[in-house]
N, C-alpha and C positions, 0 to 999 in steps of 0.2 A: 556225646558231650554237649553242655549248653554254651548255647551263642549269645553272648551281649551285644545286643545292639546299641550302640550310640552314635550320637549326633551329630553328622558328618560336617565337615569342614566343606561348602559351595562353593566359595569364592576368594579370591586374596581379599583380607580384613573382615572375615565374618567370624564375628566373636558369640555368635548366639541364635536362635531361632525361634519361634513359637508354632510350636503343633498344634495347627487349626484343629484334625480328627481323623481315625486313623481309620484305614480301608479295612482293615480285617480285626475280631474280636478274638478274647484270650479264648482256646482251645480249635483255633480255625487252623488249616494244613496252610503252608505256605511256600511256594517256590521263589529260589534265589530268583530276585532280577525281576519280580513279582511286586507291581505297587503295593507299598507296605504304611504308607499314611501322607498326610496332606502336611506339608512345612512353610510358615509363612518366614522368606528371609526380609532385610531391609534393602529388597530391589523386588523379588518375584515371591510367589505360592506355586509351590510344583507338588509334584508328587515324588516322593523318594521310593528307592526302589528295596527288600531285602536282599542283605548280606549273605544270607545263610538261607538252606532249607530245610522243614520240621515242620513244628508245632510252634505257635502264637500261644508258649505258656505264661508270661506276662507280660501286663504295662504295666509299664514302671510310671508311668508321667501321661495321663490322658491327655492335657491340653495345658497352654499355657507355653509361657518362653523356657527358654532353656540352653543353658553354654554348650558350647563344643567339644565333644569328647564324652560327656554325661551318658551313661546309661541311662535306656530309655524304654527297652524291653527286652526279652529272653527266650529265645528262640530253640528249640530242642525236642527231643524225642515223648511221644507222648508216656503221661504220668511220669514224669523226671522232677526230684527236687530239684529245686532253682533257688537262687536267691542272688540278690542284687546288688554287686559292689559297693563300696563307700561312695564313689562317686555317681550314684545313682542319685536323682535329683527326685526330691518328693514322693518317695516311694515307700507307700502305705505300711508294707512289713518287711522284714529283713529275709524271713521263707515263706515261703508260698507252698501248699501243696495242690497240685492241679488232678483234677477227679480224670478219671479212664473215660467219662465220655464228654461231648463237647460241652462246653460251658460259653454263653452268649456275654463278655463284658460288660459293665454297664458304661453306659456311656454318656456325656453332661447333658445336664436337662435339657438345654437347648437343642439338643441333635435325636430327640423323641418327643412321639407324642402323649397321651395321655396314656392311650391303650398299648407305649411300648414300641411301636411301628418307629423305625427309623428314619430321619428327613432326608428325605433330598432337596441342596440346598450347593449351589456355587460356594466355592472359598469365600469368594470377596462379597458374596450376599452376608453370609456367613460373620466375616469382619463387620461389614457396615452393622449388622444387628446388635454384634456385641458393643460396637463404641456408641450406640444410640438406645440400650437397653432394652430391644425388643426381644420378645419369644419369639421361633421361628415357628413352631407353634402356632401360633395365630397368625401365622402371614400365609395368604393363600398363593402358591405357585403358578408362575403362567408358563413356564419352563416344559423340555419333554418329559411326559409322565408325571407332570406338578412338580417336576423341579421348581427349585426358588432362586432366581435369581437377582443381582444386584437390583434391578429395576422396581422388583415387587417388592423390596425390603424398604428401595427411594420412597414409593407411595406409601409406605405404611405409617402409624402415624405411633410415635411415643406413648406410652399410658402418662392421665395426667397426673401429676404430684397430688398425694394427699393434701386435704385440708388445713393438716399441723402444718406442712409445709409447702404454702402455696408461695408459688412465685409471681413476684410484682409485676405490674403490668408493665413491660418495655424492658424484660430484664435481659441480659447482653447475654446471647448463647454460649455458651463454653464449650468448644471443639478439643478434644484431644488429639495429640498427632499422633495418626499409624505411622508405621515403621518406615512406609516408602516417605510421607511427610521429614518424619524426622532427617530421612538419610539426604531428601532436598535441602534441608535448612541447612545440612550441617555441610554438604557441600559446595554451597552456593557462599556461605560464609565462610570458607577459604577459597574461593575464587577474591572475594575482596580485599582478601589478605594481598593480591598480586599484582604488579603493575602493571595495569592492563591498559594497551591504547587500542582503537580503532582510525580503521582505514575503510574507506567506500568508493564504489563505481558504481556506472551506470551501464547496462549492457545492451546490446540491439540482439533483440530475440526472435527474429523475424525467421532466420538459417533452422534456429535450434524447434522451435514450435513445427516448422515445416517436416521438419526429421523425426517429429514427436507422430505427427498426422500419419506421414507414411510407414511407421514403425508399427502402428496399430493396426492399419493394413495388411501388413506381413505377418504380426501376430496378436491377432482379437480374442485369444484366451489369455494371454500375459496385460494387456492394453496399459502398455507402458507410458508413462506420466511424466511435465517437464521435471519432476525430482529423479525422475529415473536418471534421465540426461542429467544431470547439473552433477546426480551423484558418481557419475562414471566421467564426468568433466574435470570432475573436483578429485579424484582420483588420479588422472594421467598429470596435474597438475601437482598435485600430492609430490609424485613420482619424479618431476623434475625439479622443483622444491622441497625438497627431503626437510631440511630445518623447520621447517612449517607440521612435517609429520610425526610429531613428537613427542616427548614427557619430562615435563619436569620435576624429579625426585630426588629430595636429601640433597639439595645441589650438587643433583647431575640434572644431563641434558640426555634422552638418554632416544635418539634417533631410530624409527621404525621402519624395517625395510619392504614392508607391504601398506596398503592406504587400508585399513579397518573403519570404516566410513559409519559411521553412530549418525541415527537418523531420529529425531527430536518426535516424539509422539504422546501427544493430550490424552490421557486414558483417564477414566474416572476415578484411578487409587491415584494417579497425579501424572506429572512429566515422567516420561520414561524413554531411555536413547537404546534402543536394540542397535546392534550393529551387523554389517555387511560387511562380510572380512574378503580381502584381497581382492577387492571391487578393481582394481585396474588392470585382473585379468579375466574381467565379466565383461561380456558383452550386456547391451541396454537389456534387454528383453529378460535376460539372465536376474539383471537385478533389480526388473520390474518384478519379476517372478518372487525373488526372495524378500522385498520391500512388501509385496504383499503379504506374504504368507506373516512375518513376524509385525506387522500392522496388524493385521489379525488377532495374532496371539495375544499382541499387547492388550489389545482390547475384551479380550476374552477370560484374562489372566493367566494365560497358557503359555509364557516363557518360562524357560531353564535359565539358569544361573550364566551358563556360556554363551547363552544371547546377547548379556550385557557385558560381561567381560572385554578385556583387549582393545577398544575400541579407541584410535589413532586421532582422530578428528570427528568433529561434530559439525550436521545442517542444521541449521532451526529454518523451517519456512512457516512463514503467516500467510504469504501471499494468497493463500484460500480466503480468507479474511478481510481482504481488500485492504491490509495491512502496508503501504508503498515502503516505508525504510524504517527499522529500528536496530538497536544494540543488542547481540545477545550476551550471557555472562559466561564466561568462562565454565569450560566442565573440566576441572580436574581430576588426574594431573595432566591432561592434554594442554596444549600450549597457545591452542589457537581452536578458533568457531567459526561455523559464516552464519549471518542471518540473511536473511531470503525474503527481497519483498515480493509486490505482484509485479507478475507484467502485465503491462498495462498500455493505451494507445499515448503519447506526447508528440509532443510537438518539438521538433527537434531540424538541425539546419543539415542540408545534404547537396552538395554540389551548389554552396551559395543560396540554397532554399530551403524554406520551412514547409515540412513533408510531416506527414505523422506517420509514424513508428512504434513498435511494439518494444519496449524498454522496459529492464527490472535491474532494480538496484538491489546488489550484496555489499554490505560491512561485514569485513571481518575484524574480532576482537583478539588479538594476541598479548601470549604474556611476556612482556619486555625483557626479562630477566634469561629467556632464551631464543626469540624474536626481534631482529633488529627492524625498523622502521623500512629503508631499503628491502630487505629480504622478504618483509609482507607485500610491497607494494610488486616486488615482482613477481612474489606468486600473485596476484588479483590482476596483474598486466596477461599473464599466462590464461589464465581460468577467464576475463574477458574474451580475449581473441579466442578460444575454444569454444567459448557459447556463442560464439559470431560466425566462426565458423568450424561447425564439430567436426568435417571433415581433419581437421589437425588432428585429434588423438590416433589419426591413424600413422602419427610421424612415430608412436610413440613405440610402434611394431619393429621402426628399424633404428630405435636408439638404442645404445648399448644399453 
């Protein structure tokens, strides 16, 4: 009996997807739980895995977006009629008859080359090519095996417009938003929907950078980072500050009783916050460990869907930057952020004297509508004294 596959549901609010290009062609064998094609959502590009095992009798939808729930291909015993629901999305015929031996799909111009030969070629190469009109085709691979990845597609250079339609000298580039663009805008414009205030300190990082030093010592394959620390600070503090670790939905408040720590990361498809779930019962090394790996990924385009999910509270650090204090905005529907400057050497007074000190200032931005002014400034009074002295999280082993 045939299997319709359709477009699974990733994430709470994912109304749709676009299939960058699918790992396997109509008449190829395929095992359940077996990568069955590449899906670009409006957070990550992963690979989805099939449902069912058989035969790869059709696609229903090569490439392109597509709702959830849509038939998208049909999976079953070889030479099986098949044919494709109504809610199958763009699909060429209503029956299909599939031949007894294998048959190679075609697949969009872009993902062959002249002689046929299939590209290899990163998703997000892949994306960039298509919102800048290149063949991938003519873009030469520095990748393994001439893979193509994002970077060869950066240097490639557009074809230029016909004659009839040449563009003026100084004419203003027109960028379309990918889908992770989109999903910033449209977040970041309801964070300003919300009353949002800020609060800031200044902290003495002299304890925490020391704890940083001799951490790497103890473990040089993890080589944990002051985000490691600040992120497992920011958690025991979480922990004793519950109001602070929160969501604000449908007006409720709706309190989380793990720190899900969302870590702010610059990738070339945009801002992206992977999270670090129940960080406040990680040790550092722990979630230096998993900070790298999903920094990684981020940068590679290698998250799943439940990397970004769940995620209780947010770090932005610039401090790499030489960035000393700014605001960050809200990421809803979490309730609160911290931003992160650098540490840095100041001048600062200590037993009646000015001494230099290694100091970094955190603002955090909360949304007032479930954040009281008090209640931030106590969690930032908490998460100071912890980055001053980290030995405190260890109170947090005999707090109820």
């Amino acid at each position: 009996m045939a299997t319709e596959i359709k477009l699974p549901r990733l994430g709470q609010g994912m109304e749709s997807g676009t299939i960058v290009k699918w790992l396997k062609s109509e008449g190829d064998a395929v095992e359940k739980g077996e990568p069955l094609y590449e899906l670009d959502t409006d957070k990550v590009t992963q690979e989805v895995e099939a449902d069912a095992s058989g035969v790869l009798l059709k696609i229903a939808v090569e490439e392109g977006e597509v709702e959830v729930g849509k038939t998208i291909a049909v999976i079953g015993e070889q030479g099986e009629e098949v044919s494709v629901s109504e809610n199958g999305a763009k699909a060429p015929e209503a029956v299909a008859d599939v031949p007894s031996g294998p048959v190679r799909g075609q697949t969009p111009a872009m993902s062959r080359t002249d002689d046929g030969a299939r590209i290899k070629a990163s998703p997000l190469a892949r994306r960039i090519a298509r919102e800048r009109g290149l063949e991938l085709a003519q873009i030469q691979g520095t990748g393994p095996d001439g893979r193509i990845v994002a970077e060869d597609v950066e240097r490639a250079q557009a074809p230029a417009p016909a004659a009839a339609a040449a563009v003026p000298a100084g004419e203003v580039e027109v960028r379309q938003l990918t889908s992770v663009r989109k999903t910033i805008a449209r977040r970041l414009t309801e964070a300003w929907q919300a009353p949002v205030f800020q609060l800031g300190v200044s902290a003495d990082m002299t304890q925490a950078l020391a704890l940083v030093d001799r951490l790497r010592e103890l473990h040089p394959d993890e080589r944990p980072t002051l985000t490691d620390v600040l992120t497992r600070v920011t958690a025991s503090a979480l922990m004793r500050h519950r109001d602070v670790n929160a969501h604000f939905v449908d007006n409720e408040i709706r309190v989380h009783p793990s720190a899900n720590v969302g870590i702010a990361v610059a990738a070339p498809q945009g801002l992206i916050v992977p999270v670090i779930r129940s960080a406040e019962r990680l040790g550092i090394a722990e979630i230096a460990r998993a900070r790298a790996d999903l920094v990684q990924r981020t940068r590679d385009n290698k998250l799943k869907a439940e990397d970004l999910d769940g995620g209780t509270f947010t770090i932005s650090n610039l401090g790499m930057f030489g960035i000393e204090q700014f605001v960050a905005v809200l990421n809803p529907p979490q309730v609160a952020i911290l931003a992160v400057g650098a540490a840095e050497k100041r001048a600062v007074v200590r037993d009646d004297h000015v001494v230099a000190r290694t100091m970094m200032t955190v603002t955090l931005s909360a949304d007032h509508r479930a954040v009281d002014g008090a209640t931030a400034a106590e969690f930032l009074r908490t998460l100071k004294g912890m980055l001053e002295e980290p030995a405190l999280m260890l109170v947090d082993a005999f707090v109820g």
